[in-house]
Gaussian input, Z-matrix of N, CA and C with variables (Angstrom, degrees):
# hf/3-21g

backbone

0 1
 N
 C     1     B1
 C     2     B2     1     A1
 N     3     B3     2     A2     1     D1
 C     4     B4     3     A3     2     D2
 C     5     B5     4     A4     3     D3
 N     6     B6     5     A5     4     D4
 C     7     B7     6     A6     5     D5
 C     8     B8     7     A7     6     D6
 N     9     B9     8     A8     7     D7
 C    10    B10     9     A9     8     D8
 C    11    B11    10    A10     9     D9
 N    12    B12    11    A11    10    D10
 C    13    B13    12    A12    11    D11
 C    14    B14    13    A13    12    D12
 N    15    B15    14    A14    13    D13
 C    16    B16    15    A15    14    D14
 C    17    B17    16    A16    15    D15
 N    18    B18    17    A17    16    D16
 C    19    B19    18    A18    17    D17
 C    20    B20    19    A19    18    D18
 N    21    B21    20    A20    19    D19
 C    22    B22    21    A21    20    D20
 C    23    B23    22    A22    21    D21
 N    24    B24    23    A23    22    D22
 C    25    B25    24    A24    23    D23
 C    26    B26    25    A25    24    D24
 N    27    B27    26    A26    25    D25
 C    28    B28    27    A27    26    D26
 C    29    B29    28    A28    27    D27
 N    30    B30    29    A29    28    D28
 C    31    B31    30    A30    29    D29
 C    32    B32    31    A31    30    D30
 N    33    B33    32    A32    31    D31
 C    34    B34    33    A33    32    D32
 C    35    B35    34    A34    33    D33
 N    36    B36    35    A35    34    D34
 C    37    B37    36    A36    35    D35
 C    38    B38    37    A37    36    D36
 N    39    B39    38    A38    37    D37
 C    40    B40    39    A39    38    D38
 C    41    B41    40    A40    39    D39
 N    42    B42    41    A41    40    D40
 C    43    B43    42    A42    41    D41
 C    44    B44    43    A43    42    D42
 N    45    B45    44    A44    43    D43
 C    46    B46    45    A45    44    D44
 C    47    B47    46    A46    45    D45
 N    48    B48    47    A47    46    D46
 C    49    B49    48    A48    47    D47
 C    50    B50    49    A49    48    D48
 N    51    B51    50    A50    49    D49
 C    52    B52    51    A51    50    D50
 C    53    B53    52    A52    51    D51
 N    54    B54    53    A53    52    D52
 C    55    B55    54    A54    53    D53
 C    56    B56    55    A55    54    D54
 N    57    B57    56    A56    55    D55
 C    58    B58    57    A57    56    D56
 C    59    B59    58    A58    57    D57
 N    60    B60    59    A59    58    D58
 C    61    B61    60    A60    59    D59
 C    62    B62    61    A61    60    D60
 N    63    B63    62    A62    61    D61
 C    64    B64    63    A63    62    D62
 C    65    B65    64    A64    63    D63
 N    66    B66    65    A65    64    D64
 C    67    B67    66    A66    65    D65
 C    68    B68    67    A67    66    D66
 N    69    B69    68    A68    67    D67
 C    70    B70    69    A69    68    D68
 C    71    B71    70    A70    69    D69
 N    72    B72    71    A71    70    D70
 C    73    B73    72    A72    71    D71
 C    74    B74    73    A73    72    D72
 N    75    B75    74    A74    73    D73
 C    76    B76    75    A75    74    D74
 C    77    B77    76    A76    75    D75
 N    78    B78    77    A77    76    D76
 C    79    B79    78    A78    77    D77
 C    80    B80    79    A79    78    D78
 N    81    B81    80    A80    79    D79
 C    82    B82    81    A81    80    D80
 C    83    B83    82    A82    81    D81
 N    84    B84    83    A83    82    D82
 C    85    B85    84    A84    83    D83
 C    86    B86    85    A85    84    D84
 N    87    B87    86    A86    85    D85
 C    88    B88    87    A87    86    D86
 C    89    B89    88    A88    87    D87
 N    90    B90    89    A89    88    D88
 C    91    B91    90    A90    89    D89
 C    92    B92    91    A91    90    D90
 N    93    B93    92    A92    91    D91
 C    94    B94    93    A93    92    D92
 C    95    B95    94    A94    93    D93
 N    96    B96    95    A95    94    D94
 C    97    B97    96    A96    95    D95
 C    98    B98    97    A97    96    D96
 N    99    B99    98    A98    97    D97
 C   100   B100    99    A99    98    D98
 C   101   B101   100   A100    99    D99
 N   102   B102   101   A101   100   D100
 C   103   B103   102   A102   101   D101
 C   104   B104   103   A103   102   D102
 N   105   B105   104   A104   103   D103
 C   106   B106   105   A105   104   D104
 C   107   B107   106   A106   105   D105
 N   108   B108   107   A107   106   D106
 C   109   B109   108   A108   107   D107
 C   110   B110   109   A109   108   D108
 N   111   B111   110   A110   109   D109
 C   112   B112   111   A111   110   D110
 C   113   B113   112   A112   111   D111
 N   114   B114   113   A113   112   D112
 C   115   B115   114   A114   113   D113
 C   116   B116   115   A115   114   D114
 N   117   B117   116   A116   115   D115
 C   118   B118   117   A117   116   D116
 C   119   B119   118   A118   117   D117
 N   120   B120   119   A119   118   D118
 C   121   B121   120   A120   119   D119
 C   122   B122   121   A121   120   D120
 N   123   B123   122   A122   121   D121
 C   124   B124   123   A123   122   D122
 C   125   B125   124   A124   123   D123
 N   126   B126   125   A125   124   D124
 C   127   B127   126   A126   125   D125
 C   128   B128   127   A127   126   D126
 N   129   B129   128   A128   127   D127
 C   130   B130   129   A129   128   D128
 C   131   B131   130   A130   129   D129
 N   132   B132   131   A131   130   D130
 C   133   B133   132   A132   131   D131
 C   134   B134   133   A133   132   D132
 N   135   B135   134   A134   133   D133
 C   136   B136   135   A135   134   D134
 C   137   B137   136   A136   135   D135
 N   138   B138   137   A137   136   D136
 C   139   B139   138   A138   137   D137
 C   140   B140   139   A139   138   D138
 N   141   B141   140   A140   139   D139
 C   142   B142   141   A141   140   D140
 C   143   B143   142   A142   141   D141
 N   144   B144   143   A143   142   D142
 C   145   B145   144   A144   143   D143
 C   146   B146   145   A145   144   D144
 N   147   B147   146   A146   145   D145
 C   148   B148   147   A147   146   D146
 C   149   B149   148   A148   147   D147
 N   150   B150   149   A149   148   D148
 C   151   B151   150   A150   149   D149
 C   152   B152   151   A151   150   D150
 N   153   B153   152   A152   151   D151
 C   154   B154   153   A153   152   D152
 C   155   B155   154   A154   153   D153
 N   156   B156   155   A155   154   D154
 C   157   B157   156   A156   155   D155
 C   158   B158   157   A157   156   D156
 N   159   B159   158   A158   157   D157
 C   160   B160   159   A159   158   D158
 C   161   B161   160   A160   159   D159
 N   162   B162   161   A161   160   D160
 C   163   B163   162   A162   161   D161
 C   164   B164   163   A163   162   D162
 N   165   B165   164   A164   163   D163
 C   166   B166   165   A165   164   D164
 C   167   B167   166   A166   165   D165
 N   168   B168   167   A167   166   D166
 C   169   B169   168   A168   167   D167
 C   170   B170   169   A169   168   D168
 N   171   B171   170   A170   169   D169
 C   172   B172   171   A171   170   D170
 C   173   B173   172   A172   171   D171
 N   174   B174   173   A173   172   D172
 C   175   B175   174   A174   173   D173
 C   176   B176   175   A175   174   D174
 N   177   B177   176   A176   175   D175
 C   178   B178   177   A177   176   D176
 C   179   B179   178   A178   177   D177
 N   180   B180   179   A179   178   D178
 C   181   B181   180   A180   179   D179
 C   182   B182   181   A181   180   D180
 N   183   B183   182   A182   181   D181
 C   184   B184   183   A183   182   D182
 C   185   B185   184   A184   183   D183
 N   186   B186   185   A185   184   D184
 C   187   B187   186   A186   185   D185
 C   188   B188   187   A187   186   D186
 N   189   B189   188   A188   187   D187
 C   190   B190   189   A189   188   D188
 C   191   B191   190   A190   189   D189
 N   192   B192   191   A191   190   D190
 C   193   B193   192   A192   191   D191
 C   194   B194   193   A193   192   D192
 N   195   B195   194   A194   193   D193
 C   196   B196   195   A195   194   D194
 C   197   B197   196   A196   195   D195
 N   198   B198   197   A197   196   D196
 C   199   B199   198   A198   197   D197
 C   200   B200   199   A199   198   D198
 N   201   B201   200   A200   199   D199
 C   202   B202   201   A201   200   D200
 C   203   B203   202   A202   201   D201

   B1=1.4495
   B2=1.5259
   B3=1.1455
   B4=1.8016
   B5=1.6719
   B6=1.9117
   B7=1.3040
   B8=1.3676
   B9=1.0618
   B10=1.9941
   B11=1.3286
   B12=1.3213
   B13=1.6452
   B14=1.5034
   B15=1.3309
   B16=1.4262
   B17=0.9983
   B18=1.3646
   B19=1.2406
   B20=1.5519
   B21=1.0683
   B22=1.2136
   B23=1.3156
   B24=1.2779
   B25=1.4149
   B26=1.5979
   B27=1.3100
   B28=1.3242
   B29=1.6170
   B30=1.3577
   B31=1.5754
   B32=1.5817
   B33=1.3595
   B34=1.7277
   B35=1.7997
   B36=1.3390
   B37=1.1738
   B38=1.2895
   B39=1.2424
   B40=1.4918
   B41=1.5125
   B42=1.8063
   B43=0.9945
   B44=1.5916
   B45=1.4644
   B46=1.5889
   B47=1.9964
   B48=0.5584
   B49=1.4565
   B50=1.3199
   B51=1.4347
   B52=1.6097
   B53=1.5734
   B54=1.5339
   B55=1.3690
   B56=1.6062
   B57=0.5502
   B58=1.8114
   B59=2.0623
   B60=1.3642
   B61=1.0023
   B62=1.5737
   B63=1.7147
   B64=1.4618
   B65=1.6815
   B66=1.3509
   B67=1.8315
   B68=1.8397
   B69=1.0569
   B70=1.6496
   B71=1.5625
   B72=1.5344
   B73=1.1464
   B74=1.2458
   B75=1.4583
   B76=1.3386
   B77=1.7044
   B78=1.0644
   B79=1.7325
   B80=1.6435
   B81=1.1939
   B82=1.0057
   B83=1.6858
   B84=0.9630
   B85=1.8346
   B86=1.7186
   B87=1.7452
   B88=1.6452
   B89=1.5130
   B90=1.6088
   B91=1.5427
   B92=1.6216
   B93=0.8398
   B94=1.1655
   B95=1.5503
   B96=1.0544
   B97=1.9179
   B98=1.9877
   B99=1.1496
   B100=1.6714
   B101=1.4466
   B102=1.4132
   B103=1.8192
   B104=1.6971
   B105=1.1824
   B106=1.3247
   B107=1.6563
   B108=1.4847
   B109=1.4722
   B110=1.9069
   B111=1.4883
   B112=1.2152
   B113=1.3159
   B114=1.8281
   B115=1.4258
   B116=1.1609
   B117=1.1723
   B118=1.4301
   B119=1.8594
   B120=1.4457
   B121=1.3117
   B122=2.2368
   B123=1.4798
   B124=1.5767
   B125=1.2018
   B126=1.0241
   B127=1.3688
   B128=1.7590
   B129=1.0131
   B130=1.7826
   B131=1.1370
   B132=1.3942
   B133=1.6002
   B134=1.3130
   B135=1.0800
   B136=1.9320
   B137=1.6989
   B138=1.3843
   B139=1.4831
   B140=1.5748
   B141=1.5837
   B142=1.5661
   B143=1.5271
   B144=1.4975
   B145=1.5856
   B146=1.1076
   B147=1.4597
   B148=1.9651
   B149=1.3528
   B150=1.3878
   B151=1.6416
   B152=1.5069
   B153=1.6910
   B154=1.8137
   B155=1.3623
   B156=1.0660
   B157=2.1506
   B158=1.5979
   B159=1.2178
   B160=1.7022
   B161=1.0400
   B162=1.2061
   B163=2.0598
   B164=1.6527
   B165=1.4213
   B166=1.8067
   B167=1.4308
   B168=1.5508
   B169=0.9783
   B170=1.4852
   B171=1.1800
   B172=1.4527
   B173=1.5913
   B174=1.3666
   B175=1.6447
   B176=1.4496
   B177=1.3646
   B178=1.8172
   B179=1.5750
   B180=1.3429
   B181=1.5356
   B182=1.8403
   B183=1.4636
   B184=1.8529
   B185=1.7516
   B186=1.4026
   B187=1.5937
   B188=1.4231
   B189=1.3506
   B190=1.4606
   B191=1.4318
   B192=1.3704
   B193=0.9755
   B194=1.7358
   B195=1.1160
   B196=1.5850
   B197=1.7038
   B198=1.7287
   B199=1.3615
   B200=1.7558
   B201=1.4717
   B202=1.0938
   B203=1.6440
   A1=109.06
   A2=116.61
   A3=130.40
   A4=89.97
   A5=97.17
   A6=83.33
   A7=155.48
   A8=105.96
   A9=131.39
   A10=101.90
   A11=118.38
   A12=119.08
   A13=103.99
   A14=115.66
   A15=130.29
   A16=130.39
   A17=115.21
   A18=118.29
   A19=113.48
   A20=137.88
   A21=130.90
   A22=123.14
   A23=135.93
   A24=155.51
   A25=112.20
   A26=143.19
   A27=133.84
   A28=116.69
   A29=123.79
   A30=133.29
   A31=107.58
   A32=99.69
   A33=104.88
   A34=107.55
   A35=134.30
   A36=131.39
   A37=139.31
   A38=122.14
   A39=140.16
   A40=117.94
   A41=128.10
   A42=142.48
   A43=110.31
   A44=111.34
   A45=112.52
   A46=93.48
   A47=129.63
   A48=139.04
   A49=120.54
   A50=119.13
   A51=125.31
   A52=88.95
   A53=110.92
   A54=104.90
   A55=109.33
   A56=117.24
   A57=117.90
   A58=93.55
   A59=107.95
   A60=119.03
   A61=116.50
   A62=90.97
   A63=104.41
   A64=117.59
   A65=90.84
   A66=87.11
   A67=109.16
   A68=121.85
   A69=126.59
   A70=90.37
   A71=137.59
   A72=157.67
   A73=116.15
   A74=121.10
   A75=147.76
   A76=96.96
   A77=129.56
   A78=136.46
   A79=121.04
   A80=110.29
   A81=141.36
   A82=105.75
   A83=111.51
   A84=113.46
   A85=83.25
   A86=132.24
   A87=120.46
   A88=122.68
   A89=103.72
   A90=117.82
   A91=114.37
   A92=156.25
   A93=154.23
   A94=124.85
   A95=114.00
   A96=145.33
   A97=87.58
   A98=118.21
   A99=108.73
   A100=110.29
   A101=97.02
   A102=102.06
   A103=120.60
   A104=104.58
   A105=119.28
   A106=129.56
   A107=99.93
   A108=136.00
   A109=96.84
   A110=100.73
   A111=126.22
   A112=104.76
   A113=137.06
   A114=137.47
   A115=112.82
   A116=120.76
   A117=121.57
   A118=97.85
   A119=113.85
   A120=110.69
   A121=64.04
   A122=113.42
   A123=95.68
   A124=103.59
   A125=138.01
   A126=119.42
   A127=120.93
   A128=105.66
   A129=94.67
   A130=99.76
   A131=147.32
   A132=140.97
   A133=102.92
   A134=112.08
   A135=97.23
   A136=84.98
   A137=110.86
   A138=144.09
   A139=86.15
   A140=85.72
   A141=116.53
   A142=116.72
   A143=123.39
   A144=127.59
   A145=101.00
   A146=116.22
   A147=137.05
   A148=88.47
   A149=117.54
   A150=111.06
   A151=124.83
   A152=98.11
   A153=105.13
   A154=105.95
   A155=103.82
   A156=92.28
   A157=100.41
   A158=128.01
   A159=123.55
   A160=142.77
   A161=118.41
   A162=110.76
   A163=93.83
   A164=105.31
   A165=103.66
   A166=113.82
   A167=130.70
   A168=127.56
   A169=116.74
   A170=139.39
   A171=144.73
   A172=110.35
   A173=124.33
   A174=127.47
   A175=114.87
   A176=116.58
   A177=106.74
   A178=90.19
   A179=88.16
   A180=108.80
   A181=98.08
   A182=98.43
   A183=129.67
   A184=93.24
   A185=103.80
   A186=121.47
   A187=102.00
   A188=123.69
   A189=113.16
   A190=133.68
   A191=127.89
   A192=123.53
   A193=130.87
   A194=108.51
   A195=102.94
   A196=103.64
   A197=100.42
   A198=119.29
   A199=98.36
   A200=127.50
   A201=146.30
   A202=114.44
   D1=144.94
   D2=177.38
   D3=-75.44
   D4=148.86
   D5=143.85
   D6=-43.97
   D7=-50.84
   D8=165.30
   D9=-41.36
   D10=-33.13
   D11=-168.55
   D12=-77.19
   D13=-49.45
   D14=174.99
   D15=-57.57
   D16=-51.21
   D17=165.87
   D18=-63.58
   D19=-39.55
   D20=174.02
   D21=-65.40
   D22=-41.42
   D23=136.25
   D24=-24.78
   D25=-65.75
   D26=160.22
   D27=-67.86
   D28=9.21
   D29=161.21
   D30=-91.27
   D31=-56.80
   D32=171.49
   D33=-58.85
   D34=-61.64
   D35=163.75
   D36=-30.71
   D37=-45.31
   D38=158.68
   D39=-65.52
   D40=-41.94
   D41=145.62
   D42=-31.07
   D43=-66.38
   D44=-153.18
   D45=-85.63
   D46=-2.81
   D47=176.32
   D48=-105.92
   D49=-17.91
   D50=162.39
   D51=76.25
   D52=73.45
   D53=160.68
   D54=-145.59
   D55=157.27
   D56=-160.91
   D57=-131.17
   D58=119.01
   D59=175.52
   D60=-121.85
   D61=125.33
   D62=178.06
   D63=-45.12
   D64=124.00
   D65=-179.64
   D66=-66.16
   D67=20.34
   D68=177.36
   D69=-108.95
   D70=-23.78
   D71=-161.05
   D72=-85.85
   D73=-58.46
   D74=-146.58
   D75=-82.08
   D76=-41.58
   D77=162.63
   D78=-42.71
   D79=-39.11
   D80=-165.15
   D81=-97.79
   D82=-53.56
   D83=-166.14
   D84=-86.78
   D85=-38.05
   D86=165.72
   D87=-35.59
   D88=-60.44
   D89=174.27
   D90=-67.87
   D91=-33.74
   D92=115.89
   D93=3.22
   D94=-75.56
   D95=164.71
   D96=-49.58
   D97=-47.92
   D98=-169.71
   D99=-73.62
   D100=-39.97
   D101=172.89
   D102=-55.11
   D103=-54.87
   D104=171.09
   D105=-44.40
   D106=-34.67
   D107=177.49
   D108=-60.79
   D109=-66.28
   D110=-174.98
   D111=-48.63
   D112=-46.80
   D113=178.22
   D114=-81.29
   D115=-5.74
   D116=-159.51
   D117=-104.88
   D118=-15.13
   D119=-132.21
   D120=-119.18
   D121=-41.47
   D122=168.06
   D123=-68.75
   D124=-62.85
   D125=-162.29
   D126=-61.25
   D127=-6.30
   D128=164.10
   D129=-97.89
   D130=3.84
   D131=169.08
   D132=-71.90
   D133=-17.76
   D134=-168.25
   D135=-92.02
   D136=135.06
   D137=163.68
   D138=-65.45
   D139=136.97
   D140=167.80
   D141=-128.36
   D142=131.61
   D143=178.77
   D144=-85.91
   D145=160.30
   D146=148.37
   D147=-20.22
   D148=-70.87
   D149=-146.51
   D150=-96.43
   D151=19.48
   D152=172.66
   D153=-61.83
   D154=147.31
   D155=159.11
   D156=-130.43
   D157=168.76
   D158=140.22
   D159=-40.15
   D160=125.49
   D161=-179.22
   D162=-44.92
   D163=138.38
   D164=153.80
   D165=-53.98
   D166=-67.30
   D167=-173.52
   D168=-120.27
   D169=146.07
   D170=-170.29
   D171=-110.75
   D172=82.40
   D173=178.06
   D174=-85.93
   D175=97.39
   D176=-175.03
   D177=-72.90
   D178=163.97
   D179=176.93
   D180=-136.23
   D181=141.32
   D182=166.35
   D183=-47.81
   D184=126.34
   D185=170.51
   D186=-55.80
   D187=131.46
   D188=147.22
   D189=-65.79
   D190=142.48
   D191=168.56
   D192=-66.13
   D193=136.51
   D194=-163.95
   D195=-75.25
   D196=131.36
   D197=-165.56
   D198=-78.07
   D199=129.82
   D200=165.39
   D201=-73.29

């Protein structure tokens, strides 16, 4: 998405949801909305087959610490 796209898109969003965002706000919830754009926009790059499915369940696990 362009900027122009974004910004207009979290104007239309906030609009259609009845939310009124502080213009000290609106910079902030933009850059935000661009990041999101940005994960959203790798994660549809990865090719998917007929026969992918979803993990059933998703368990994060604590980083290890790097062994010396």
């Amino acid at each position: 998405m362009t900027p122009v796209q974004i910004e207009t898109y979290v104007d239309a969003a906030a609009a259609a949801l009845g939310l009124r965002l502080r213009p000290n706000h609106r910079a902030g919830v933009v850059r935000y909305f661009a990041l999101a754009a940005e994960f959203a926009a790798v994660v549809e790059a990865v090719p998917l087959e007929p026969h992918d499915e979803p993990a059933v369940n998703f368990s994060p696990v604590a980083p290890r610490e790097k062994e010396q």
